[in-house]
N, C-alpha and C positions, 0 to 999 in steps of 0.2 A: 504494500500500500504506500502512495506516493501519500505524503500530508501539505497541503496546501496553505501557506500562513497566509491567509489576508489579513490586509489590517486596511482601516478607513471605515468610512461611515458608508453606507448604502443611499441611491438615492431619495427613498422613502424617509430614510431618517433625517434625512438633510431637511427634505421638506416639512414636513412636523416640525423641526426648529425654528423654521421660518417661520411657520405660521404660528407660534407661539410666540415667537417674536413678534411677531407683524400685529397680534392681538393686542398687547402688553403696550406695543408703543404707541398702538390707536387712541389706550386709555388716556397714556399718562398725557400724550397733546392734545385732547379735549381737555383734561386738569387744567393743564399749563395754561391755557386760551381761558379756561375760565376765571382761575385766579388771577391770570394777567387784564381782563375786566370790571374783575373785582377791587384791584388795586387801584387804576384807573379812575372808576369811578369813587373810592376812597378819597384818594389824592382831589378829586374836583368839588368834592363837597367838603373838604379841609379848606381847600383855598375861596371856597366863598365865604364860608364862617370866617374863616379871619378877614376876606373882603369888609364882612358885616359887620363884625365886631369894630372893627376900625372905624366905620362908618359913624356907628353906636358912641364911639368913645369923641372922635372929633365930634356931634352932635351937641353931646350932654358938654365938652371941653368948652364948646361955642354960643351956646343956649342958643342954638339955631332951631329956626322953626321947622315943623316937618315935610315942606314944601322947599327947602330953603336948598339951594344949586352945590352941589360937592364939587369942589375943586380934587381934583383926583393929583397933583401934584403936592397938594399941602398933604392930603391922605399918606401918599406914599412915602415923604421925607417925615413927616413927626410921628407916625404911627403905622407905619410896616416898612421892614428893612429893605424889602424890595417887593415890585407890585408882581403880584402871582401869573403866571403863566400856563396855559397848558399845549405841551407840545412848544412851538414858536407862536402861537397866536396871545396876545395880552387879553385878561379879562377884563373885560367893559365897567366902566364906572357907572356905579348905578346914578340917575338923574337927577333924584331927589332922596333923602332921609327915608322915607316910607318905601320907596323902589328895593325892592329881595333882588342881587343880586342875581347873575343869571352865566349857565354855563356856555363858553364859545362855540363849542360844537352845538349847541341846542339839545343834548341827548336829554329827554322830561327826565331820564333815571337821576341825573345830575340835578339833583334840588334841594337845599336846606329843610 
């Protein structure tokens, strides 16, 4: 009797690997895509709270009326260290005291 060593994987085996692989990674980039949305929208509703709060603070600092025009450069030099961003686009000064802030993209999930 001749004895035959092979060594190596078969094709079938090969493929089962893949496809368990190919399973495994499908999950975890749904995950990744959803946490990286989640973040996202984290981060845009951080930076309108402090848009607002700023707002809040210059308000009551000024005994400004709640109609009364926000100068968005006095906002940013005495009361945020720098005016929040998302992506490259700058977040809008809200108009007036009573105006909520609003996110650039317009996504409604992005809301105080």
């Amino acid at each position: 009797m001749i004895k035959k060593d092979k060594r190596g994987f078969t094709f079938v085996e090969i493929m089962i690997a893949i496809a368990i692989i190919s399973i495994l990674a499908g999950i975890a980039i749904k995950n990744f895509v959803k946490a990286r949305e989640n973040a996202q929208r984290n981060a845009c509703i951080a930076s309108l709270r402090q848009i607002s709060g700023a707002v809040q603070r210059w308000a009551i600092d000024t005994s400004a009326e709640s109609d009364a025009p926000i100068d968005k450069v006095e906002l940013a030099a005495n009361y945020l260290k720098v005016w929040p961003k998302e992506g490259i686009v700058d977040y809008a000064c809200p108009p007036d005291i009573s105006t909520v802030p609003k996110c650039p993209s317009n996504n409604p999930t992005h809301t105080i």
